[in-house]
ZAMARGU-4260 file (C-alpha; in steps of 0.2 Angstrom, whole numbers, plus 5000, padded with zeros to 4 digits):
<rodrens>
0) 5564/6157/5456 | 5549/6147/5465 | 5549/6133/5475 | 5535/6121/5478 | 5535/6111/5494
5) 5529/6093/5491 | 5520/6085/5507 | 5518/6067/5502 | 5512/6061/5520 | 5495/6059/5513
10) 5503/6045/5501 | 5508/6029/5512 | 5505/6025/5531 | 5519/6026/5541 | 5524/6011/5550
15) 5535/6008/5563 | 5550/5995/5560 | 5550/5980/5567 | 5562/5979/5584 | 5575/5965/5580
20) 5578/5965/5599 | 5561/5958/5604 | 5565/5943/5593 | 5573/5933/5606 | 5569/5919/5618
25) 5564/5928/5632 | 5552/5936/5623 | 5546/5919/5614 | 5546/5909/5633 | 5536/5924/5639
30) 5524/5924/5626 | 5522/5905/5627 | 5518/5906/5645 | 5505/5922/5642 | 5496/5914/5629
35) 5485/5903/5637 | 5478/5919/5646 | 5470/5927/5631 | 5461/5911/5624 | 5444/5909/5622
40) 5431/5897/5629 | 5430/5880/5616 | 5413/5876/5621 | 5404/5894/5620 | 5393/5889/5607
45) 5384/5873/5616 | 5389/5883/5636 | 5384/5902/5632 | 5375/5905/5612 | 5359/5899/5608
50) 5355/5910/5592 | 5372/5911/5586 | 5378/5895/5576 | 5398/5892/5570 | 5393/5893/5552
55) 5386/5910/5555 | 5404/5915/5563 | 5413/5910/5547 | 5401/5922/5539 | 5404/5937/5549
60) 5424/5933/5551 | 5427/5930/5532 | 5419/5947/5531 | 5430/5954/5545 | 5445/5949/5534
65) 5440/5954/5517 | 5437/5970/5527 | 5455/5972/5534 | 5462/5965/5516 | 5452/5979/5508
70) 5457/5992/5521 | 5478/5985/5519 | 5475/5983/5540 | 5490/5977/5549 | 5490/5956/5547
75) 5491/5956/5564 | 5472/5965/5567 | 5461/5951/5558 | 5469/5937/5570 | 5469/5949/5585
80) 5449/5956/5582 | 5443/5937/5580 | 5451/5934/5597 | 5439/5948/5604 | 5427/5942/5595
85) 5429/5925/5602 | 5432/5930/5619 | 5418/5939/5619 | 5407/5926/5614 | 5413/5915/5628
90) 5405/5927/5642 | 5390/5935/5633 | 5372/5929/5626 | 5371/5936/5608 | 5359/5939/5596
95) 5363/5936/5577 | 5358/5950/5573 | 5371/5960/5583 | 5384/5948/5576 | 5391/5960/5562
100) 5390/5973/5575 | 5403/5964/5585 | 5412/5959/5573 | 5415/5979/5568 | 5418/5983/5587
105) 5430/5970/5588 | 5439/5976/5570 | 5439/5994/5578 | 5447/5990/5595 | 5460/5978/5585
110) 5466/5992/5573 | 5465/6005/5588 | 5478/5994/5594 | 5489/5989/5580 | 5487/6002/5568
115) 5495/6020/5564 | 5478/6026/5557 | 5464/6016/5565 | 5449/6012/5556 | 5434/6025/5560
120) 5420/6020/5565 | 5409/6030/5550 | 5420/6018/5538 | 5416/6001/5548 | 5397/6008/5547
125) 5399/6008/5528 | 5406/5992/5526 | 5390/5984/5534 | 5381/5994/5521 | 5376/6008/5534
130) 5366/5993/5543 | 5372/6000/5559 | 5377/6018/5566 | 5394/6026/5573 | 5383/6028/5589
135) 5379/6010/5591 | 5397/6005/5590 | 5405/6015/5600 | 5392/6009/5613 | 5396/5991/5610
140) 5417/5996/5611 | 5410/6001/5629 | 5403/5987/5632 | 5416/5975/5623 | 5430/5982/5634
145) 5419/5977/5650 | 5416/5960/5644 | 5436/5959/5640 | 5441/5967/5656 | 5449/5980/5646
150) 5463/5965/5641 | 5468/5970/5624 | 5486/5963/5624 | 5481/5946/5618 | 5495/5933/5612
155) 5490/5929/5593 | 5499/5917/5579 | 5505/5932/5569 | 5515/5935/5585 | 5526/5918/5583
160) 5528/5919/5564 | 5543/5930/5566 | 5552/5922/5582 | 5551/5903/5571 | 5557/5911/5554
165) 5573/5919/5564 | 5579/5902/5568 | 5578/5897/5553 | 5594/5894/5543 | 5586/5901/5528
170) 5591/5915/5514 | 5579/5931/5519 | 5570/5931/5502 | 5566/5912/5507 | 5558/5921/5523
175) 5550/5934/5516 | 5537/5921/5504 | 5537/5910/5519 | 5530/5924/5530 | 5519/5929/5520
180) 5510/5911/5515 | 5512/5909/5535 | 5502/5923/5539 | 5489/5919/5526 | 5485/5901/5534
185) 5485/5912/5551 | 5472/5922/5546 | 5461/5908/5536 | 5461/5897/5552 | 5457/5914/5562
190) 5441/5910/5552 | 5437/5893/5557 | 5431/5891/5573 | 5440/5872/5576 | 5456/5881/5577
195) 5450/5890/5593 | 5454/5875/5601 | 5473/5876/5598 | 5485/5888/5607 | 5493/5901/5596
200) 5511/5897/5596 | 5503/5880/5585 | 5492/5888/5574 | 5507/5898/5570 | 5520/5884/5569
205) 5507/5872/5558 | 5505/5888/5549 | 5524/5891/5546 | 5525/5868/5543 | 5511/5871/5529
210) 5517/5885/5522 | 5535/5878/5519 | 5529/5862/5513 | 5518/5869/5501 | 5534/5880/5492
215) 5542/5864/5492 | 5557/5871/5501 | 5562/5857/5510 | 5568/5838/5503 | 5571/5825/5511
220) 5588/5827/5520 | 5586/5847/5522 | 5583/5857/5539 | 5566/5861/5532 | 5559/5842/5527
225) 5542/5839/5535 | 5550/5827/5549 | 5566/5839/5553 | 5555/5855/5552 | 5540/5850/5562
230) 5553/5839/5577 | 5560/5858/5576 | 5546/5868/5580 | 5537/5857/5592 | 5552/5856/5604
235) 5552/5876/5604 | 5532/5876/5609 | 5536/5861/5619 | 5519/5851/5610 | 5520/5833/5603
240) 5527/5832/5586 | 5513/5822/5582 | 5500/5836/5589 | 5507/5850/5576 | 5509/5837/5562
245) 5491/5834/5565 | 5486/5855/5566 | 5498/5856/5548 | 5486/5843/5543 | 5471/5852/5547
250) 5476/5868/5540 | 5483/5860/5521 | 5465/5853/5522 | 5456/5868/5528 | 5463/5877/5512
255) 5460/5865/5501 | 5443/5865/5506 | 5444/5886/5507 | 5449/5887/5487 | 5434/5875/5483
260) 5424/5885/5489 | 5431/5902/5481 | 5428/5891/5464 | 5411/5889/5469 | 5404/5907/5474
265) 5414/5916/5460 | 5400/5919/5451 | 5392/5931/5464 | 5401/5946/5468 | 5383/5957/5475
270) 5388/5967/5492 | 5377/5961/5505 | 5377/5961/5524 | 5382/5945/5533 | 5363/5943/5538
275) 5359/5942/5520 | 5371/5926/5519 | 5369/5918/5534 | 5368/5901/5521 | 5382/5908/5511
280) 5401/5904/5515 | 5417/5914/5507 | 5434/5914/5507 | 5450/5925/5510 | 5456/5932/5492
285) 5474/5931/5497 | 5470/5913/5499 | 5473/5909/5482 | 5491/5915/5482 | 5496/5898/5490
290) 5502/5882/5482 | 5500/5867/5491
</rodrens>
Protein backbone atom coordinates (compact mmCIF):
# COMPACT_ATOMS: atom_id res chain seq x y z
CA UNK A 1 0.00 0.00 0.00
CA UNK A 2 1.34 3.50 -1.06
CA UNK A 3 1.42 6.56 0.76
CA UNK A 4 1.55 10.00 -0.59
CA UNK A 5 3.01 12.77 1.65
CA UNK A 6 1.09 16.06 1.08
CA UNK A 7 3.23 19.35 1.64
CA UNK A 8 0.73 22.12 1.75
CA UNK A 9 3.25 24.84 2.88
CA UNK A 10 3.20 26.15 -0.48
CA UNK A 11 -0.74 27.00 0.19
CA UNK A 12 -1.03 29.86 2.83
CA UNK A 13 1.73 32.05 4.64
CA UNK A 14 2.36 31.31 8.01
CA UNK A 15 1.77 33.95 10.40
CA UNK A 16 2.60 34.38 13.80
CA UNK A 17 -0.25 34.95 16.44
CA UNK A 18 -0.91 37.78 17.92
CA UNK A 19 0.90 37.94 21.77
CA UNK A 20 -2.14 38.83 24.06
CA UNK A 21 0.58 39.83 26.58
CA UNK A 22 1.71 42.93 24.67
CA UNK A 23 -1.80 44.23 24.78
CA UNK A 24 -1.46 46.03 27.92
CA UNK A 25 -0.79 49.48 29.30
CA UNK A 26 2.69 49.45 29.56
CA UNK A 27 3.00 48.78 26.27
CA UNK A 28 0.27 51.40 25.07
CA UNK A 29 2.13 54.30 27.63
CA UNK A 30 5.35 53.25 25.98
CA UNK A 31 4.08 53.32 22.57
CA UNK A 32 2.44 56.91 23.28
CA UNK A 33 5.51 58.17 24.52
CA UNK A 34 7.69 56.63 21.36
CA UNK A 35 5.47 57.85 18.77
CA UNK A 36 6.29 61.22 18.40
CA UNK A 37 10.06 59.92 17.53
CA UNK A 38 9.14 58.31 14.24
CA UNK A 39 6.88 61.31 12.75
CA UNK A 40 7.72 62.94 9.83
CA UNK A 41 8.35 66.68 9.15
CA UNK A 42 4.75 68.58 8.35
CA UNK A 43 6.21 71.07 6.28
CA UNK A 44 8.68 69.11 3.88
CA UNK A 45 6.81 70.02 0.86
CA UNK A 46 7.19 73.97 1.21
CA UNK A 47 10.95 73.32 3.59
CA UNK A 48 12.76 70.35 1.48
CA UNK A 49 10.65 69.35 -2.20
CA UNK A 50 10.56 71.57 -4.94
CA UNK A 51 9.47 68.96 -7.87
CA UNK A 52 7.56 66.87 -5.70
CA UNK A 53 3.76 68.15 -5.09
CA UNK A 54 1.29 66.39 -2.45
CA UNK A 55 -1.19 65.50 -5.19
CA UNK A 56 1.70 63.47 -6.78
CA UNK A 57 2.15 61.63 -3.14
CA UNK A 58 -1.48 60.56 -3.22
CA UNK A 59 -0.57 59.11 -6.57
CA UNK A 60 2.30 57.02 -5.71
CA UNK A 61 0.79 55.94 -2.02
CA UNK A 62 -2.67 54.89 -3.53
CA UNK A 63 -0.45 52.75 -5.83
CA UNK A 64 1.72 51.54 -2.76
CA UNK A 65 -1.62 50.23 -1.35
CA UNK A 66 -3.30 48.71 -4.17
CA UNK A 67 0.02 46.98 -4.29
CA UNK A 68 0.03 45.45 -0.73
CA UNK A 69 -3.82 44.83 -1.22
CA UNK A 70 -2.93 42.93 -4.36
CA UNK A 71 0.14 41.19 -2.64
CA UNK A 72 -2.34 40.31 0.74
CA UNK A 73 0.74 42.32 2.71
CA UNK A 74 0.41 42.53 6.32
CA UNK A 75 -2.15 45.78 7.09
CA UNK A 76 0.42 47.07 9.10
CA UNK A 77 3.25 47.40 5.97
CA UNK A 78 1.12 50.15 3.91
CA UNK A 79 0.89 52.43 6.95
CA UNK A 80 4.40 51.68 8.02
CA UNK A 81 6.09 52.09 4.23
CA UNK A 82 4.37 55.54 3.99
CA UNK A 83 5.88 56.57 7.19
CA UNK A 84 9.39 55.93 5.34
CA UNK A 85 8.31 57.30 2.65
CA UNK A 86 7.32 60.45 4.55
CA UNK A 87 10.19 60.51 6.71
CA UNK A 88 12.23 60.39 3.85
CA UNK A 89 10.92 63.21 2.19
CA UNK A 90 11.47 65.30 5.33
CA UNK A 91 15.44 65.14 4.86
CA UNK A 92 16.07 64.56 1.02
CA UNK A 93 15.57 66.73 -2.19
CA UNK A 94 13.51 64.43 -4.70
CA UNK A 95 12.99 64.24 -8.05
CA UNK A 96 9.53 62.95 -9.42
CA UNK A 97 10.64 60.74 -11.24
CA UNK A 98 12.25 58.78 -8.54
CA UNK A 99 9.04 59.07 -6.49
CA UNK A 100 7.73 55.50 -7.59
CA UNK A 101 11.12 54.18 -6.87
CA UNK A 102 10.75 55.21 -3.35
CA UNK A 103 7.64 54.38 -2.85
CA UNK A 104 8.81 50.55 -3.90
CA UNK A 105 11.99 50.93 -1.42
CA UNK A 106 9.85 51.93 1.14
CA UNK A 107 7.25 48.88 0.37
CA UNK A 108 10.42 46.53 0.34
CA UNK A 109 11.87 47.68 3.74
CA UNK A 110 8.19 47.64 5.36
CA UNK A 111 7.48 43.99 4.43
CA UNK A 112 11.23 42.96 5.27
CA UNK A 113 10.00 44.16 8.45
CA UNK A 114 6.45 42.88 8.97
CA UNK A 115 6.26 40.08 6.64
CA UNK A 116 6.92 36.25 6.85
CA UNK A 117 7.62 36.21 3.02
CA UNK A 118 8.79 39.69 2.02
CA UNK A 119 8.21 41.14 -1.22
CA UNK A 120 11.21 40.66 -3.74
CA UNK A 121 12.45 43.26 -5.28
CA UNK A 122 12.07 41.48 -9.12
CA UNK A 123 8.11 41.67 -7.98
CA UNK A 124 8.09 45.46 -6.79
CA UNK A 125 9.95 46.02 -10.40
CA UNK A 126 7.07 44.50 -12.16
CA UNK A 127 4.45 46.29 -10.42
CA UNK A 128 6.00 49.53 -11.80
CA UNK A 129 5.79 47.96 -15.18
CA UNK A 130 9.56 47.07 -15.08
CA UNK A 131 10.08 51.04 -15.05
CA UNK A 132 12.82 50.44 -12.69
CA UNK A 133 15.41 47.51 -12.10
CA UNK A 134 16.10 45.19 -8.91
CA UNK A 135 19.64 46.90 -8.99
CA UNK A 136 18.40 50.40 -8.71
CA UNK A 137 16.24 49.42 -5.62
CA UNK A 138 18.33 47.71 -3.76
CA UNK A 139 20.59 50.88 -4.09
CA UNK A 140 18.03 53.29 -3.06
CA UNK A 141 17.20 50.58 0.32
CA UNK A 142 20.99 51.63 0.96
CA UNK A 143 20.50 54.70 0.78
CA UNK A 144 16.78 55.00 2.41
CA UNK A 145 18.32 53.35 5.51
CA UNK A 146 21.07 56.12 5.77
CA UNK A 147 18.42 58.75 5.33
CA UNK A 148 16.36 56.91 8.24
CA UNK A 149 19.30 56.19 10.28
CA UNK A 150 18.50 52.69 9.96
CA UNK A 151 15.30 53.42 12.44
CA UNK A 152 12.77 51.10 11.16
CA UNK A 153 10.73 50.47 14.35
CA UNK A 154 8.40 53.23 13.67
CA UNK A 155 5.11 53.74 15.92
CA UNK A 156 2.10 53.47 13.20
CA UNK A 157 -1.98 53.59 13.74
CA UNK A 158 -2.36 49.96 13.07
CA UNK A 159 -0.36 49.60 16.24
CA UNK A 160 -3.17 51.21 18.51
CA UNK A 161 -6.14 49.50 16.79
CA UNK A 162 -5.83 46.49 18.86
CA UNK A 163 -4.78 48.15 22.43
CA UNK A 164 -8.47 50.50 22.04
CA UNK A 165 -10.59 47.42 20.73
CA UNK A 166 -9.36 45.48 24.04
CA UNK A 167 -10.98 47.93 26.21
CA UNK A 168 -13.93 47.76 24.70
CA UNK A 169 -16.89 46.08 26.40
CA UNK A 170 -17.84 44.62 23.23
CA UNK A 171 -18.84 40.88 21.86
CA UNK A 172 -15.40 39.72 19.56
CA UNK A 173 -17.50 39.44 16.43
CA UNK A 174 -18.33 43.16 17.17
CA UNK A 175 -14.40 43.59 17.15
CA UNK A 176 -13.52 41.65 14.41
CA UNK A 177 -15.77 44.18 11.73
CA UNK A 178 -14.66 47.14 13.76
CA UNK A 179 -10.99 46.23 13.26
CA UNK A 180 -11.28 45.69 10.02
CA UNK A 181 -13.17 49.14 8.97
CA UNK A 182 -10.62 50.68 11.49
CA UNK A 183 -7.77 49.57 9.58
CA UNK A 184 -9.15 50.49 6.27
CA UNK A 185 -9.61 54.31 7.44
CA UNK A 186 -5.94 53.84 8.64
CA UNK A 187 -4.57 53.05 5.60
CA UNK A 188 -6.83 55.51 3.46
CA UNK A 189 -5.57 58.43 5.64
CA UNK A 190 -1.83 56.85 5.25
CA UNK A 191 -2.75 58.16 1.74
CA UNK A 192 -3.54 61.70 2.35
CA UNK A 193 -0.95 63.75 3.39
CA UNK A 194 -3.12 66.26 5.91
CA UNK A 195 -3.01 63.30 8.24
CA UNK A 196 0.78 63.48 8.57
CA UNK A 197 0.09 66.15 10.66
CA UNK A 198 -1.55 64.02 13.42
CA UNK A 199 0.23 61.73 15.85
CA UNK A 200 -0.59 57.98 15.32
CA UNK A 201 -2.47 56.99 18.43
CA UNK A 202 -5.29 59.80 16.79
CA UNK A 203 -5.36 58.55 13.45
CA UNK A 204 -5.94 55.31 15.03
CA UNK A 205 -8.61 56.41 17.67
CA UNK A 206 -10.54 58.70 14.95
CA UNK A 207 -10.10 55.72 12.87
CA UNK A 208 -11.68 53.24 15.54
CA UNK A 209 -14.53 56.71 16.33
CA UNK A 210 -15.38 56.57 12.47
CA UNK A 211 -15.54 53.09 12.06
CA UNK A 212 -17.99 52.50 15.03
CA UNK A 213 -20.17 55.28 14.15
CA UNK A 214 -20.42 54.25 10.62
CA UNK A 215 -21.70 50.36 11.79
CA UNK A 216 -24.13 52.28 13.78
CA UNK A 217 -23.11 50.16 16.91
CA UNK A 218 -23.57 52.76 19.31
CA UNK A 219 -27.11 54.84 20.46
CA UNK A 220 -27.35 57.22 22.32
CA UNK A 221 -27.00 55.95 25.92
CA UNK A 222 -24.52 52.92 25.01
CA UNK A 223 -20.63 52.75 25.83
CA UNK A 224 -20.10 53.31 22.18
CA UNK A 225 -22.24 56.61 21.43
CA UNK A 226 -20.07 59.32 19.57
CA UNK A 227 -19.90 61.48 22.95
CA UNK A 228 -19.06 58.30 25.44
CA UNK A 229 -16.74 56.59 22.79
CA UNK A 230 -14.76 59.49 21.71
CA UNK A 231 -14.47 61.31 25.94
CA UNK A 232 -13.13 57.45 26.14
CA UNK A 233 -10.42 57.42 23.74
CA UNK A 234 -9.21 60.73 24.09
CA UNK A 235 -8.46 60.34 27.81
CA UNK A 236 -6.38 57.04 26.88
CA UNK A 237 -4.20 59.25 24.21
CA UNK A 238 -4.50 62.18 26.75
CA UNK A 239 -5.72 64.72 23.42
CA UNK A 240 -8.80 67.02 23.58
CA UNK A 241 -11.99 65.45 23.03
CA UNK A 242 -12.77 68.10 20.66
CA UNK A 243 -9.20 67.43 18.63
CA UNK A 244 -10.09 63.56 17.82
CA UNK A 245 -13.74 64.57 17.23
CA UNK A 246 -12.34 66.92 14.78
CA UNK A 247 -9.69 63.93 13.08
CA UNK A 248 -13.16 61.63 13.11
CA UNK A 249 -14.47 64.33 11.20
CA UNK A 250 -11.81 64.50 8.70
CA UNK A 251 -11.62 60.96 8.18
CA UNK A 252 -15.88 60.43 7.55
CA UNK A 253 -15.21 63.23 5.10
CA UNK A 254 -11.99 61.96 3.46
CA UNK A 255 -14.04 58.74 2.55
CA UNK A 256 -16.72 60.38 1.43
CA UNK A 257 -14.81 62.11 -0.78
CA UNK A 258 -12.37 58.76 -1.51
CA UNK A 259 -15.71 56.84 -2.83
CA UNK A 260 -16.55 59.79 -5.23
CA UNK A 261 -13.89 59.54 -6.70
CA UNK A 262 -13.76 55.55 -7.00
CA UNK A 263 -17.32 56.35 -8.96
CA UNK A 264 -15.53 58.74 -11.01
CA UNK A 265 -12.50 56.75 -12.39
CA UNK A 266 -14.23 53.31 -12.70
CA UNK A 267 -14.29 53.50 -16.04
CA UNK A 268 -10.49 53.33 -16.50
CA UNK A 269 -8.92 50.12 -15.40
CA UNK A 270 -5.47 50.50 -18.05
CA UNK A 271 -2.15 49.65 -15.93
CA UNK A 272 0.05 52.65 -16.04
CA UNK A 273 2.91 53.89 -13.87
CA UNK A 274 2.29 56.63 -11.49
CA UNK A 275 4.33 59.10 -13.94
CA UNK A 276 1.64 58.37 -16.33
CA UNK A 277 -1.10 59.78 -13.81
CA UNK A 278 0.40 62.33 -12.14
CA UNK A 279 -3.22 64.22 -12.94
CA UNK A 280 -5.05 61.23 -12.10
CA UNK A 281 -6.14 60.33 -8.50
CA UNK A 282 -7.53 56.71 -7.18
CA UNK A 283 -8.74 55.06 -4.30
CA UNK A 284 -8.14 52.06 -1.99
CA UNK A 285 -10.68 49.08 -3.35
CA UNK A 286 -11.43 47.92 0.25
CA UNK A 287 -12.60 51.49 0.67
CA UNK A 288 -15.89 50.62 -0.43
CA UNK A 289 -16.64 47.86 2.12
CA UNK A 290 -17.41 50.89 4.58
CA UNK A 291 -20.88 52.28 5.38
CA UNK A 292 -20.85 55.52 6.77
Amino acid sequence: MEHQLLCCEGETIRRAYNDPNLINDRVLQTMLRSEENCLPSLTYFKCVQKDIAPSMRKIVATWMLEVCEEQKCEEEVFPMAMNYLDRYLSVELTKKTHLQLLGATCMFLASKMKETIPLTAEKLCIYTDNSIRPEELLKMELLVLNKLKWDLASVTPHDFIEHFLNKLPIPKDSKQIIRKHAQTFVALCATDVKFISNPPSMIAAGSLAAAVHGLHLGDSDSFLSYQSLTDFLSQIIKCDPDCLRACQEQIESLLETSLRQVQHNSISSETKTVEDELDVSCTPTDVRDVNL
